[in-house]
MARTI-247252 format. One record per residue (C-alpha): x, y, z; residue in three letters. Coordinates in nm, 2 decimals. Layout:
<r><u>X</u><v>Y</v><w>Z</w><tortor>ALA</tortor></r>
...
! end
This chain:
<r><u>5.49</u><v>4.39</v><w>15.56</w><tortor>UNK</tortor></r>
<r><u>5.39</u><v>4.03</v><w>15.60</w><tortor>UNK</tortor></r>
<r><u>5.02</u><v>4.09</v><w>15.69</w><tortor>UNK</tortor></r>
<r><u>4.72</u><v>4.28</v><w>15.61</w><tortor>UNK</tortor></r>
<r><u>4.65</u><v>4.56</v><w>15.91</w><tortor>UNK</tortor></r>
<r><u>4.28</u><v>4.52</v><w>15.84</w><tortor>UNK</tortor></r>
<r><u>4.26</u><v>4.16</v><w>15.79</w><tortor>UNK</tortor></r>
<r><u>4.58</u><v>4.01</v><w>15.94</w><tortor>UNK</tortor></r>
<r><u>4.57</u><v>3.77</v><w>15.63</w><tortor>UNK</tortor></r>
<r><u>4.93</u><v>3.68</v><w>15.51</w><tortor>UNK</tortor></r>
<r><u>5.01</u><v>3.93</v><w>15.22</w><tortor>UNK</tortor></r>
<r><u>5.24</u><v>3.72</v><w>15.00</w><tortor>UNK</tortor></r>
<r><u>5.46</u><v>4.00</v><w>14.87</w><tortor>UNK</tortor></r>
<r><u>5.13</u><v>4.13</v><w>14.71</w><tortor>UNK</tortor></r>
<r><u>5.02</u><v>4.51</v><w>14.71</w><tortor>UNK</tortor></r>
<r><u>4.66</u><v>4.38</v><w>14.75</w><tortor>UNK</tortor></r>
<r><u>4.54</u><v>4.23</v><w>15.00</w><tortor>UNK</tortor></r>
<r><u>4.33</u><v>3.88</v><w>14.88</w><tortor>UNK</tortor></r>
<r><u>4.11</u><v>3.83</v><w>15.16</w><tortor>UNK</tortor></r>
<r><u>4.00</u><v>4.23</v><w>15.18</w><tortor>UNK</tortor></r>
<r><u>4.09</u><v>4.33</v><w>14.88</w><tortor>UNK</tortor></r>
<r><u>4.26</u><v>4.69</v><w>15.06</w><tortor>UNK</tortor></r>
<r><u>4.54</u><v>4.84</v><w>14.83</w><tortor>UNK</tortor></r>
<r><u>4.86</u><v>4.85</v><w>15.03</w><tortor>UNK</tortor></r>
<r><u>5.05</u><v>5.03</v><w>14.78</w><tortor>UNK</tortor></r>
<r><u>5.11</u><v>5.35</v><w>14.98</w><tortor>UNK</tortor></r>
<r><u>5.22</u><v>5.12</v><w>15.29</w><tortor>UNK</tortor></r>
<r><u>5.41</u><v>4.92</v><w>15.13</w><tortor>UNK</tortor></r>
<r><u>5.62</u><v>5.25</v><w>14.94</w><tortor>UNK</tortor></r>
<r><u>5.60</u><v>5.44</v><w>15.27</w><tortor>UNK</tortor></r>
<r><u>5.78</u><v>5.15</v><w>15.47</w><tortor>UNK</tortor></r>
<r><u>6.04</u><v>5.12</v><w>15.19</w><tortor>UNK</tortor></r>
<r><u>6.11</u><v>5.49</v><w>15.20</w><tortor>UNK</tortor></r>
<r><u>6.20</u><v>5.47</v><w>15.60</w><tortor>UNK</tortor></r>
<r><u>6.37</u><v>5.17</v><w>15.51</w><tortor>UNK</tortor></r>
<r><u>6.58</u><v>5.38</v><w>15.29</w><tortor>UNK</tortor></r>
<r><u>6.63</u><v>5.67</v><w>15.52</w><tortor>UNK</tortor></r>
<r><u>6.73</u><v>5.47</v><w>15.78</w><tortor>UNK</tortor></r>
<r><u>7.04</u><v>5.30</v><w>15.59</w><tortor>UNK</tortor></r>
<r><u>7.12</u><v>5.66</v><w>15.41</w><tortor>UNK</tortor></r>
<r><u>7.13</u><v>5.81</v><w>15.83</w><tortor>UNK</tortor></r>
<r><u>7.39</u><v>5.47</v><w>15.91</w><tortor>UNK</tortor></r>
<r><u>7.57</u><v>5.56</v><w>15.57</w><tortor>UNK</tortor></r>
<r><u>7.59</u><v>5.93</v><w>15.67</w><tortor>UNK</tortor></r>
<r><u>7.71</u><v>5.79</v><w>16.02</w><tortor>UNK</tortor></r>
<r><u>8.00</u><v>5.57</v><w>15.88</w><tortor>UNK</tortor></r>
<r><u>8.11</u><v>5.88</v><w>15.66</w><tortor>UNK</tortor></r>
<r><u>8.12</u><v>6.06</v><w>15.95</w><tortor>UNK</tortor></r>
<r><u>7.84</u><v>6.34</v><w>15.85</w><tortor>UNK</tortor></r>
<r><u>7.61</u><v>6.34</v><w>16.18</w><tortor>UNK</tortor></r>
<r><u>7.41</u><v>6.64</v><w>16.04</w><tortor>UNK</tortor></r>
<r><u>7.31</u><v>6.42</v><w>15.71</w><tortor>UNK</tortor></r>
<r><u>7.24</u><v>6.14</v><w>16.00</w><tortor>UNK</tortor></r>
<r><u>7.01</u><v>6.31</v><w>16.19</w><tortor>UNK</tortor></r>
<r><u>6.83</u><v>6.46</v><w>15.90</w><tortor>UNK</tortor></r>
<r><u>6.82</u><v>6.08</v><w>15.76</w><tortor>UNK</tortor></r>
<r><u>6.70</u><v>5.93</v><w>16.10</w><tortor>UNK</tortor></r>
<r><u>6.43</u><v>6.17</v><w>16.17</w><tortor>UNK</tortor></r>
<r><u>6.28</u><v>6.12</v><w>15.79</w><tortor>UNK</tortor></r>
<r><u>6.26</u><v>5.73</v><w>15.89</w><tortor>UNK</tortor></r>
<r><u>6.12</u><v>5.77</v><w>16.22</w><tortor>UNK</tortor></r>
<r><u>5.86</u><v>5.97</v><w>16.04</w><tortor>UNK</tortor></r>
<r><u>5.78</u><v>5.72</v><w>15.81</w><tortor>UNK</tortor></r>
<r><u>5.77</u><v>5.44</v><w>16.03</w><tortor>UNK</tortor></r>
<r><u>5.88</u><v>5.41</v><w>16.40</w><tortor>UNK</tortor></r>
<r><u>6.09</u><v>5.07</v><w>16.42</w><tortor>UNK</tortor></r>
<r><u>6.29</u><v>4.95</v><w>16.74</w><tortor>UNK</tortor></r>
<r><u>6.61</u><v>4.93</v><w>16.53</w><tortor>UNK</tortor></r>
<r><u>6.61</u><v>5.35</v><w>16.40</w><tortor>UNK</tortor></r>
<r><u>6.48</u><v>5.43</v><w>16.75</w><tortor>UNK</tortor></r>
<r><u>6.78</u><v>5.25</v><w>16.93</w><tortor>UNK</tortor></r>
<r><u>6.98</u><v>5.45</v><w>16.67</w><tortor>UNK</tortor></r>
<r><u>6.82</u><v>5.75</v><w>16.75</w><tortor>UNK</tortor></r>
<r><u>6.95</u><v>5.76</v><w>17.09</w><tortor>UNK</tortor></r>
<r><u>7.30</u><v>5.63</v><w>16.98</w><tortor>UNK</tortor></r>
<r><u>7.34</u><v>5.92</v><w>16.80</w><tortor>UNK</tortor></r>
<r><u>7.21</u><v>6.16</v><w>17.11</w><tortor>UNK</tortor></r>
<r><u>7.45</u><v>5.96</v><w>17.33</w><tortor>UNK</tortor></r>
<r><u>7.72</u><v>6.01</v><w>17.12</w><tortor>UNK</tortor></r>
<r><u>7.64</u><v>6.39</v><w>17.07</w><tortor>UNK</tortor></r>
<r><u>7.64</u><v>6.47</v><w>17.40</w><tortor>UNK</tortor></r>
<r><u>7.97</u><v>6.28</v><w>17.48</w><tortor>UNK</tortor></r>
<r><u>8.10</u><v>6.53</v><w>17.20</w><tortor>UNK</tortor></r>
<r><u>7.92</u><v>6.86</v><w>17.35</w><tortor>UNK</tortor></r>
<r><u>8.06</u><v>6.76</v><w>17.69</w><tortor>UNK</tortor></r>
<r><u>8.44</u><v>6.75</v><w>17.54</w><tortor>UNK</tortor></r>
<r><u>8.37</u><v>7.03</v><w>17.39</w><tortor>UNK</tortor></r>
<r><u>8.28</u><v>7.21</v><w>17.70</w><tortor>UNK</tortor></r>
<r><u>8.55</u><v>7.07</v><w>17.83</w><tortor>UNK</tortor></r>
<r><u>8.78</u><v>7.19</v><w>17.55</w><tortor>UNK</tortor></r>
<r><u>8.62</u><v>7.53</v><w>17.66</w><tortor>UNK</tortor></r>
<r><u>8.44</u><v>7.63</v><w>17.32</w><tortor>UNK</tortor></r>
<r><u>8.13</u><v>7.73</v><w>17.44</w><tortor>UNK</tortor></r>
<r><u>8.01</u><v>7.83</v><w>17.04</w><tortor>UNK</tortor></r>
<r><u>8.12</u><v>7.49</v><w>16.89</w><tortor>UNK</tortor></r>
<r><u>7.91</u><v>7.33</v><w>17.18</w><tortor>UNK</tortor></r>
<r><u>7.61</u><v>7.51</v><w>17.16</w><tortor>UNK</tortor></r>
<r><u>7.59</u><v>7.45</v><w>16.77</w><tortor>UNK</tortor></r>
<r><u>7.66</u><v>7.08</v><w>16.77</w><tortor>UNK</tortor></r>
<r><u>7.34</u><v>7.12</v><w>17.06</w><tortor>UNK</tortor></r>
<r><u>7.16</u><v>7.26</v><w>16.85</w><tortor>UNK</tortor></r>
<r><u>7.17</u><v>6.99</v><w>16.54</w><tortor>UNK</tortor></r>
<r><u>7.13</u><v>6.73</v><w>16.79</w><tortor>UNK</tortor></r>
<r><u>6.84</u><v>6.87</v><w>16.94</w><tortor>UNK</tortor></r>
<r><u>6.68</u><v>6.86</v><w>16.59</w><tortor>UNK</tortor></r>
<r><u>6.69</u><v>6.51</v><w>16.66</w><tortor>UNK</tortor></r>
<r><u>6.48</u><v>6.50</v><w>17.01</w><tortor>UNK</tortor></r>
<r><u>6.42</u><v>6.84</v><w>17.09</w><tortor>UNK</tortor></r>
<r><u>6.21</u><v>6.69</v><w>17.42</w><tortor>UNK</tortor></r>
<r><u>6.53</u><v>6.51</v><w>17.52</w><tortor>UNK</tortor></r>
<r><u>6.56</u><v>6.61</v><w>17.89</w><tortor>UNK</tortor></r>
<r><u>6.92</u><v>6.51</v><w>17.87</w><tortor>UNK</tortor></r>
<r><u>6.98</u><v>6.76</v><w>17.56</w><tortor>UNK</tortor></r>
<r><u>6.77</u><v>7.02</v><w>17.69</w><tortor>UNK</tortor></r>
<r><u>6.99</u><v>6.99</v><w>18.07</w><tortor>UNK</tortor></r>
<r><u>7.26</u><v>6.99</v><w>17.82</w><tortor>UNK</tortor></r>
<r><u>7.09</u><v>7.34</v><w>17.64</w><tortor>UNK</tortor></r>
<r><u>7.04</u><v>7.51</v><w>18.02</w><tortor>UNK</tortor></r>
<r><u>7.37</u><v>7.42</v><w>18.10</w><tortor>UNK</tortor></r>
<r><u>7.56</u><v>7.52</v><w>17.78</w><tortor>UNK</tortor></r>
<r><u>7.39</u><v>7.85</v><w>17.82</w><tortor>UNK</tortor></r>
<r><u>7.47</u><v>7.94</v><w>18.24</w><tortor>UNK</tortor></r>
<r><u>7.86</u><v>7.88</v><w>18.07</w><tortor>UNK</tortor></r>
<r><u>7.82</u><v>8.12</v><w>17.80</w><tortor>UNK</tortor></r>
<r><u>7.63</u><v>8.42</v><w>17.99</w><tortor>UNK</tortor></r>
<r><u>7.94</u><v>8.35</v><w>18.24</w><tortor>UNK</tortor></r>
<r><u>8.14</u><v>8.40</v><w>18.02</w><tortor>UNK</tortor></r>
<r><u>8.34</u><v>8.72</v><w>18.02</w><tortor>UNK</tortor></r>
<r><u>8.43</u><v>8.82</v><w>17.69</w><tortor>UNK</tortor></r>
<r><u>8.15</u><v>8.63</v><w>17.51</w><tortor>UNK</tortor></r>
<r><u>8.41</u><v>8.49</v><w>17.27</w><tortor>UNK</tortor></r>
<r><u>8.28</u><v>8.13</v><w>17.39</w><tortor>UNK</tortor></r>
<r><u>8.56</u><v>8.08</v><w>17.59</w><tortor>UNK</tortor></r>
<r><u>8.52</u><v>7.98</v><w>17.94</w><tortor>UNK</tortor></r>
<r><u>8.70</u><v>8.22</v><w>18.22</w><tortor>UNK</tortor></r>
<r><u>8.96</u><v>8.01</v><w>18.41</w><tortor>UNK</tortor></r>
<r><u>8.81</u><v>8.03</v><w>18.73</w><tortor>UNK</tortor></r>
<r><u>8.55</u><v>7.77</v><w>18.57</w><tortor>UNK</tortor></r>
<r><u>8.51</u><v>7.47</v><w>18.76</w><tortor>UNK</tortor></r>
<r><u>8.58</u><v>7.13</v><w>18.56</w><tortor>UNK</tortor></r>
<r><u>8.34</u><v>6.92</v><w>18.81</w><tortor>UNK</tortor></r>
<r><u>8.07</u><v>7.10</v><w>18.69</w><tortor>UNK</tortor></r>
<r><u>8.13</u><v>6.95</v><w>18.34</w><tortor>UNK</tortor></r>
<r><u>8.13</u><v>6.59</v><w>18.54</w><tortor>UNK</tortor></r>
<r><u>7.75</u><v>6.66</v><w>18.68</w><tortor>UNK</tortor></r>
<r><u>7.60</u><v>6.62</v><w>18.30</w><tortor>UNK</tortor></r>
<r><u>7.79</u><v>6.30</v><w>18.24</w><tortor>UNK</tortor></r>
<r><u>7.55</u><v>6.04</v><w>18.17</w><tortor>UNK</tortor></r>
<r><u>7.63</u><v>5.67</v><w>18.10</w><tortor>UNK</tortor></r>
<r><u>7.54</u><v>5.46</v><w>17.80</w><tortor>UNK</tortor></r>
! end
């Protein structure tokens, strides 16, 4: 934080501000903390753990909404639903709809997730056996209508 959100005068690395004398203590501690959360989610990323990732993003954007972890948010979604679809794809209808439902965690309001959701669910009701496997009458260019571009 460079400046004082009740002032606006120039902080200096200090948890007090000198012009209004407001402790920014908490702030200050609260935008480290997302600050954290966000590198722990990129960490978890790298090491391959997208649950951890997702935990880790939504604790930063709770703490403080930046562009950067918001971008990153919906890199993550993206790259969900690119797995969900091979999934569907792969016909395994259970392993879909629980990677949908961590990534949902993430944006639950996601229109593209909840498509996703609706769609995920018509395959499994069709399904026959309910063992999550698609029957093999299923049409692949229904998997192509939820394909959405980065």
């Amino acid at each position: 934080m460079e400046r004082c959100p009740c002032c606006n005068a120039r902080l200096r690395e200090r948890t007090v501000c000198s012009r209004c004398k407001t402790d920014l203590s908490v702030l200050i501690s609260t935008e480290q903390a997302a600050g954290f959360w966000f590198s722990k989610a990129i960490q978890c990323y790298v090491e391959n753990n997208i649950e951890q990732s997702i935990i880790a993003i939504s604790m930063s954007l709770s703490l403080k909404k930046t562009r950067v972890a918001v971008i990153f948010r919906k890199f993550i979604i993206q790259q969900q639903c690119r797995d969900i679809l091979n999934l569907l794809a792969e016909k395994k209808l259970v392993f879909a709809k629980k990677r949908l439902y961590t990534a949902r965690k993430l944006l639950p309001y996601s229109m593209q997730l909840q498509q996703l959701n609706s769609f995920c669910d018509y395959l499994l009701v069709q399904s026959k056996d309910h063992t999550g496997l698609l029957p093999h009458s299923f049409p692949d260019a229904l998997i192509d209508m939820f394909h959405y571009p980065m």
